[in-house]
Structures are given as C-alpha cells and as structure tokens.
C-alpha positions, 0 to 999 in steps of 0.5 A: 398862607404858605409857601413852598420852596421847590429844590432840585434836592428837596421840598420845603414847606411853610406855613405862616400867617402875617401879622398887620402886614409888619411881621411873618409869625412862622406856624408850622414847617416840614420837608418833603424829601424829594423833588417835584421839579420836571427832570425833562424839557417842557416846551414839548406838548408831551414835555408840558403834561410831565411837569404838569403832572410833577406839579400836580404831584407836588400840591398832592403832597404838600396836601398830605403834609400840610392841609391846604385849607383854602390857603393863599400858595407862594411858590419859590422856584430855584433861580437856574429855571429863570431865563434872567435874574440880571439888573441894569440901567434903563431910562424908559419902560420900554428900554427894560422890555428890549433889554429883556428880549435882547438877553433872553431872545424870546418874545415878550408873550414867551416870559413873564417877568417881574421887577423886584428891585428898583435903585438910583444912587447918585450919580449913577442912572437909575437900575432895575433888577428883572427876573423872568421865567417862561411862560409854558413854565408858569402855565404847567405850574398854573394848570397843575395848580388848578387841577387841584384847587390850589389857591396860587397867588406867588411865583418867585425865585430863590434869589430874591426870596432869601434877600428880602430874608435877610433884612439888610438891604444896604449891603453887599451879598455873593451867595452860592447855592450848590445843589445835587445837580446844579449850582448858581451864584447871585451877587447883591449890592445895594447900589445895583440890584441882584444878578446871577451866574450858573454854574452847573459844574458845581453840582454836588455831583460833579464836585463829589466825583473830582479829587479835592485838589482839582475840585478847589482848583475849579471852585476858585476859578468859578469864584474869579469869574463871578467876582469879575461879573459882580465888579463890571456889574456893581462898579464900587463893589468890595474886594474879597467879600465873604460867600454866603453859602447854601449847601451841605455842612458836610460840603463847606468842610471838604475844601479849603476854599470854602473855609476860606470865604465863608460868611458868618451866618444869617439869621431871621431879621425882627419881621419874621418870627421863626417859630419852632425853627432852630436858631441854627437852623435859620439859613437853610429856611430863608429861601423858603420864608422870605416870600412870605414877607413879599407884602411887607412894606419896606419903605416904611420908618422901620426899615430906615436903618436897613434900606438905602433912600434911593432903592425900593425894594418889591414883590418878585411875583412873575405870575401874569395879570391873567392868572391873578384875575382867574385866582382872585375870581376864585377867591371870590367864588369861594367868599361868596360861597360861605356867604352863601351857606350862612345865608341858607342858615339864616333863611332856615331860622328866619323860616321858622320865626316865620312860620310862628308868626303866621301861626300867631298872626292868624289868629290876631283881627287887623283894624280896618285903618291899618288894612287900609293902610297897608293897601295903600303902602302896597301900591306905592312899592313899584315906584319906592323900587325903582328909587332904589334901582337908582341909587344902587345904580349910582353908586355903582358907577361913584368915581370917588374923585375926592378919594383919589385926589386925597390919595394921589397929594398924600404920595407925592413927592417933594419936586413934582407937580401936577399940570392937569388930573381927570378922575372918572370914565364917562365911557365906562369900558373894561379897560379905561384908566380911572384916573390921567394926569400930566405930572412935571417935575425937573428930575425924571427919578421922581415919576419912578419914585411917585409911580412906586409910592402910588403902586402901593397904595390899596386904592390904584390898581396898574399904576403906569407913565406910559410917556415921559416928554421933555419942555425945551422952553424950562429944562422940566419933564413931563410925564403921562400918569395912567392909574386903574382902580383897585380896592375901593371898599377901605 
C-alpha cells in the first residue's frame, strides 16, 4: 500500500505494507519536490479538467518514483481543501446530516464526508467529528486516478492522518500547520473530537514579507483566537497548552512566539515501524504515514492505556460508496485476471499430459465390461449435472443465519438486548439488508456503541439504526438495526 501526502509545498511519498493489521512497517519514502494541488477553482467545467490533469500528473509522478505495482493508493489531502473538520454534539443521524448542510451550505449530493471520531464522556452528550470534502474534488481526484490505473482506495485530511500518528488519544493537541501559501490550525481533546481554523495570513509568505515585530504580534493574535474556539469547543480544555508545529525549522526559530509554545516532538508510536526514516525526522512524516494505520483496530486490549473507553477512534475515508464499488470491481478484475493467466498455464500443461495420454491410451484395447460401463455413466451425467446446478444454486443464496447470530451476540454490549432479529432475504433484491432487528437497551449510547463494534467486523457491510424510538411504558429505548452482508468467505 501507499500513501501520498499532497502539500501545497511538496509531495511525500510512502510505501508500507501492514503487518496482521496491528503494525505499519515503513518500506520505502521519497519527496517529490513539488506540488500537484490545482492552483485555480475546479467547480468550473475547464477549472475541473486543470485539477483533473494536476491529478493525473501527480500519479505520473509518483509512478516514476515508486512503481505503482498494483498498490492499494491512500491519499492525504491538506485540511484548508475541506469544506469541515468540525465535532459537535448530535443526538440522531440525521441531526449530523443538517448540521453538516447548515455549516457547509451545500446539499448532501454537493460533499462527501466521513465520521472518524465518535466520543461520549460523561456527562456530556455524545459528539462527532466530521470531515467533508467536495464532491467535484473527489470526482477530479477519482477520474485522474482512473486514467491512469491507480488502484485508490483512501481520501483523508491531514488533520486526522497525523492524530491517529501520534498514538496517544487520550489527550489534548493544537497543531499549527504553516505552509508556502496557507496555514491551518486543528485543536484535539479527547473529550471532544478534531476541529480546525484557517489562517491563511499565516502563509510562510505572508509572514516572510512582515517585520518580526508585527509578524509575532499577528501570530499571537491568531493563537488567542484559536484557543477562544478550542475552549467553547472542548469546555475542559487545559489553559497555555503547547503548539505542535509543522513547518520549517528555519520559521520556529524566527519568532519569539514560536519559542515560546513549542511542543516536544513527536515520535512514531509501537504501531508503526519508520523504517529508514530519522528518528528526527519523524514529525515531519506523520501526516503522510499515519493514513496507513486507518485499518488498525483501536478498540483492541493494546491501545487501552492510549484511548479513552468512551471514544472511538475510525477511518476518515471521504471517498463515497459508488467510488469503493468501481474500485473493489477492479480489484477483482485484476484477482481474476492472474487467475486467469495461471489457469492458461495450467491448461497448456494439462494439454500436453493429454496429449501423451491419448498417445498412450490408443494403443490400449478397453474390455467390453468397462465399455459397457462407460456407456451407461455417459447417459447418467445430464441428470448428475443438474444436481450439481442445485447445489451450487443453493449455496448462492445460503444466508448463513447461524453465522450472523453467532457474530451479532459476540459484539454485544452489556445493557442492550434484543426484541426480534430477521436474518435472510426471501426477495433477494440488490438492495436488501441482510439482517433487521429491533435492539432495546435503557441507554441510547449503547447502539452508537454496538453499531461501531459490528461496523467492524468483516461480516457486515452498512451497519445503520435507521430509528431509534422511546417506550413511555419502561423509560427503554428502542432501536431499528439494519446490517448488509459484507466478506462472507473468513
């Protein structure tokens, strides 16, 4: 797999593969030094074939850099291109959907967004954090991708790719990243989710082009308002806390404030292996790598000492449904193409082993009780076919009820139960869920916390509470629990 970090400033590349899906081992880095980013708007129809081809130049590049064999492609996108990196509190699916139209003022079919941090501490309501980008973005992205074979799987933002670096949740973080042309600030508190504030005055550029004096006078006067944010935003939110920041060593030297409020640096948790990458060096990478680690499972025993019990932490993928299905077709199309290449091979052997044995065979006279045999084996195989028909019939449609039972009581949580479940689709349309069920339990949290646990499992594929109801009668809630098939062959 690979990920590439497209900078305004520069492009980071990075091979890896991941190691039982506990561990990221590092293979193979390079910088491209330039930036593959559009410089003009794309909502335009000539706007849209720019970034197209600024796409298409990028995956060129990589290309001649690190041979894209096939590879799964994890894109990281700076977060100033997303319409939101924001968390808030929400009550219900939809609540999330009119909070997103409300701060991004576009229609849902406009963005594509993703949902990477859940959290509930006590007492406080349950929170999410959402990251959206444009859906014209994601189809320039996609189409460059296509042109030019590229197996991409991942859209993420910076934002989140370098928290899930860090590997330690159960914190506080204010990062600033400053590059040629723009900078963005992104708070982080355990208690709350991810949030960001641009700040494109600044810009290395911007800054480079003031008197010291004034250009430290305008950085703290940014920093006051961004910690006014983080403190409405995350209500118990440490006072003075240290700025992680991402920049030029050259620029963290050249103001006081900088000096100042630096943070000690980070460095690559136990769940990834940097490889060749200094151990200096490891900050500047962690945008770029930590994508890599989006299918590591952080609500296993080993992260407990770094993730709170209330908060979840998952992929920040904004690429929609639609573009997954086309990429997992061509996943395989390309499986079944070098089965395909063996199977040629292996017919060009068995054709010669046959060939010998008619040879052989010829000459050998078959007593007439085999022959007779034969005969009769011969007229049996129409009715021993369609046998076969049936069975391979039947096992298409096997609804592997006992499975999914076994699945769904292994992720449930303490606190909730079950009012009926339906496993199986006498319809069979494109569509249907493969399992429903009515879930009841006298805390709400729990579904979040049940949908998140079955969302991970293999098994199910678009896990969804598509309604939550309340009985007056008992004080419980009830809850619609819709679940898809996923990988059926484990």
């Amino acid at each position: 797999m690979i990920a590439i970090y497209v900078s305004p400033d520069q492009t980071q590349v990075v091979r890896a593969k991941l190691h039982k899906k506990e561990r990221v081992v590092i293979q193979q880095t390079c910088r491209i030094a330039q930036s593959f980013l559009p410089q003009q708007a794309y909502e335009t129809d000539d706007g849209a074939n720019r970034c197209i081809d600024c796409f298409i130049d990028l995956f060129q590049s990589v290309s001649e850099q690190i041979k894209l064999r096939k590879d799964d492609v994890y894109l990281v996108l700076p977060d100033y291109l997303f319409s939101m990196i924001d968390c808030f509190s929400f009550e219900t699916e939809d609540g999330i959907r009119e909070h997103i139209r409300s701060v991004t003022q576009k229609n849902l079919e406009e963005i594509c967004y993703a949902k990477p941090i859940l959290t509930a501490p006590e007492p406080q309501q349950r929170l999410v954090t959402v990251c959206a980008l444009p859906r014209k973005l994601i189809d320039c992205i996609y189409e460059a991708a296509d042109e030019e074979k590229v197996r991409l799987v991942s859209v993420e933002s910076a934002g989140i790719s370098f928290l899930r670096c860090t590997g330690i949740f159960n914190k506080e973080e204010l990062v600033l990243q400053a590059y040629q042309k723009q900078a963005t600030f992104t708070g982080y508190s355990s208690n709350g989710g991810l949030f960001k504030l641009d700040a494109p005055e600044l810009s290395l550029e911007n800054l480079g082009h003031m008197p010291t004096q004034d250009a430290d006078q305008l950085i703290r006067q940014y920093m006051v308002e961004f910690e006014s944010v983080a403190h409405q935003t995350f209500e118990f939110l440490n006072q003075d806390l240290p700025y992680t920041l991402l920049m030029p060593p050259r620029l963290m030297q050249a103001f006081p404030v900088f000096r100042e409020r630096k943070a000690t640096a980070h460095h690559f948790p136990d769940y990834i292996d940097p490889g060749d990458i200094p151990e200096e060096e490891d900050e500047l990478w962690m945008c770029a790598v930590g994508t890599l680690a989006q299918d590591i499972d952080f609500s296993s025993d080993a992260f407990l000492d770094v993730l709170d019990a209330y908060e979840s932490i998952q992929s920040g993928n904004v690429l929609p449904e639609d573009i997954l299905k086309n990429t997992q077709k061509y996943q395989k199309m390309q499986k079944a193409l070098r089965y395909t290449q063996f199977g040629i091979l292996g017919m060009s052997v068995l054709t010669v082993l046959e060939l010998g044995a008619i040879f052989f065979l010829s000459n050998v006279q078959v007593p007439p009780g085999l022959e007779q045999d034969y005969q009769s084996a011969q007229s049996s195989m129409d009715s021993i076919n369609k046998e076969l028909d049936l069975i391979h019939t039947r096992q298409k449609e096997h609804e592997y009820p006992i499975e999914a039972y076994a699945a769904l009581l292994s992720d449930l949580p303490e606190g909730i139960g079950f009012n009926s479940i339906e496993i199986g689709d006498a319809n069979k349309k494109a569509d249907s869920k493969w399992i429903k069920a009515k879930v009841v339990a006298a805390d709400p949290l729990k579904f979040q916390d049940y949908v998140a646990s079955l969302s991970r499992n293999a098994l199910f594929n678009g896990v969804s509470i598509p309604q939550i109801a309340s009985d007056s009668s008992t004080n419980y809630k009830t809850a619609d629990l819709t679940i898809g098939k996923g990988n059926l062959s484990q």
